[in-house]
C-alpha positions in Angstrom: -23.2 -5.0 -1.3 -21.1 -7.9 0.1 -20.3 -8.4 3.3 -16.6 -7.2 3.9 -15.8 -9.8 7.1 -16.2 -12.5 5.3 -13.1 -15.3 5.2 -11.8 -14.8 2.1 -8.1 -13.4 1.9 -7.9 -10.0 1.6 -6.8 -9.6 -2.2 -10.2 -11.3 -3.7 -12.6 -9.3 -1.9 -11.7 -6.8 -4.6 -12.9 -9.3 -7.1 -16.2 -10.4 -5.0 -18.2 -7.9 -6.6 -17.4 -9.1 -9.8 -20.0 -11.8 -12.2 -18.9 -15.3 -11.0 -17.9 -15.8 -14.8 -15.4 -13.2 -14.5 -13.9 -13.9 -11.4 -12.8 -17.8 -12.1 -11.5 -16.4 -15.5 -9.0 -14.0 -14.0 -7.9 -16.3 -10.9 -7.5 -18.8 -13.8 -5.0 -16.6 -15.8 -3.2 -14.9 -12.6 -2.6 -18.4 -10.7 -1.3 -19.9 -14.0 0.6 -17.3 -15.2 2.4 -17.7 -11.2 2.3 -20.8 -11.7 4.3 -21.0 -14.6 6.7 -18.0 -13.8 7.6 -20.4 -10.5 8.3 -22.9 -13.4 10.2 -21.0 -15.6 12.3 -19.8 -12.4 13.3 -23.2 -11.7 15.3 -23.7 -14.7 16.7 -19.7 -14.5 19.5 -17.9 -11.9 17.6 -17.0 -9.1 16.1 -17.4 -5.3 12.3 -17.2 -6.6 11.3 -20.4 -7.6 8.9 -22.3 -5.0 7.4 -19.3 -3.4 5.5 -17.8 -7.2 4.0 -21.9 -7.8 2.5 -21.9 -4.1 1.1 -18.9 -4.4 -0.7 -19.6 -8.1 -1.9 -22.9 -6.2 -3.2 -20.8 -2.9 -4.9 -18.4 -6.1 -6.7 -21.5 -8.1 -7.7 -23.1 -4.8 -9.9 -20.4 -4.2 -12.4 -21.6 -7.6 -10.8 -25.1 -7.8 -11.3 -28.2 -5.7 -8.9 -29.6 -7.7 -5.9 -27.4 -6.6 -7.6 -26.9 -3.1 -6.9 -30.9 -2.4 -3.1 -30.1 -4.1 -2.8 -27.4 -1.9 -3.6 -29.3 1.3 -1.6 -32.2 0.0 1.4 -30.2 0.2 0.5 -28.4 3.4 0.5 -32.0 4.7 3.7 -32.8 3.0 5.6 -29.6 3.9 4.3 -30.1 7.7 5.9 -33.9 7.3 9.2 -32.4 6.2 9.0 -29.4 8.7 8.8 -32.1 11.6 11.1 -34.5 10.5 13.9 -31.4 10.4 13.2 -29.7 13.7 13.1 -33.4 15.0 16.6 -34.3 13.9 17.7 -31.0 14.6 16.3 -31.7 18.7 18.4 -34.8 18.5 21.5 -33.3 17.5 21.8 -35.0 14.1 22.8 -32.9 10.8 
């Protein structure tokens, strides 16, 4: 049995005790299929369009490198952004 304090979000310990195999293909098809819904929303009427493509990136970075260094890439970049705001906003500026 797996060990249930372990650091992993709370969604994929229900796929821990599944074969490694397994496991990378469904958080393959579930974190593209956000991914692409986040896509589609860009282009359709509608609030939900960042929110569905971070989460399918925070999904694949959890059997990817490749999306984990995306992910912190824009972690960085949303930090930058998040500063630079609450610093013009200090200021007084628009």
């Amino acid at each position: 049995m797996h060990d249930l304090d372990d650091e992993r979000p709370r969604p994929l310990k229900v796929l821990s005790g599944m074969p490694a195999a397994v496991r990378r293909v469904l958080v393959t098809v579930m974190g593209v299929t956000l991914i692409v819904a986040g896509a589609v929303a860009v282009v359709l009427p509608g609030p939900w369009t960042i929110p569905p493509i971070l989460a399918g990136l925070a999904l694949l970075a959890t059997e990817y490198m490749w999306a984990r260094r995306w992910q912190r890439r824009m972690h960085s970049r949303v930090r930058q952004v998040k500063d630079a705001v609450t610093t013009r906003t200090r200021r007084g500026g628009r």
